[in-house]
Residue, then its C-alpha position, 0 to 999 in steps of 0.5 A: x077388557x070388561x065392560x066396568x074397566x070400559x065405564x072407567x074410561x074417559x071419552x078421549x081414551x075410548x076414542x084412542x082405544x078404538x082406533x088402536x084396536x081397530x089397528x090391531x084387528x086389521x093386522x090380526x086379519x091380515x096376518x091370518x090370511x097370510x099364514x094361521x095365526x097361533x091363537x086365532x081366538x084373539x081375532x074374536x076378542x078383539x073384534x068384541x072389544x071394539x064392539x063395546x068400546x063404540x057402545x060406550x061411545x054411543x051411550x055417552x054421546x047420546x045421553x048429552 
């Protein structure tokens, strides 16, 4: 997801996204720990996402 689809969501929708990929990071984790995963790629992209997504959080909660 790009940082100008993030911008496009509303502050209830970030919230609801970070704690489904905050989820799905925990999964991926796990599940690599166990046994490699095929792409272990998705594990950084998803840790990054979760980056910007409390970024835009962040920003929208402070400027108020």
């Amino acid at each position: 997801m790009k940082q100008s689809i993030v911008k496009d969501l509303t502050t209830d929708e970030i919230r609801d996204r970070i704690a489904e990929e905050t989820a799905n990071y925990r999964k991926l984790t796990m599940s690599h720990a166990v046994s490699p995963i095929e792409n272990p790629l998705k594990i950084r992209s998803t840790r990054r996402l979760i980056a910007r997504l409390n970024t835009e959080l962040k920003k929208r909660t402070t400027q108020k």
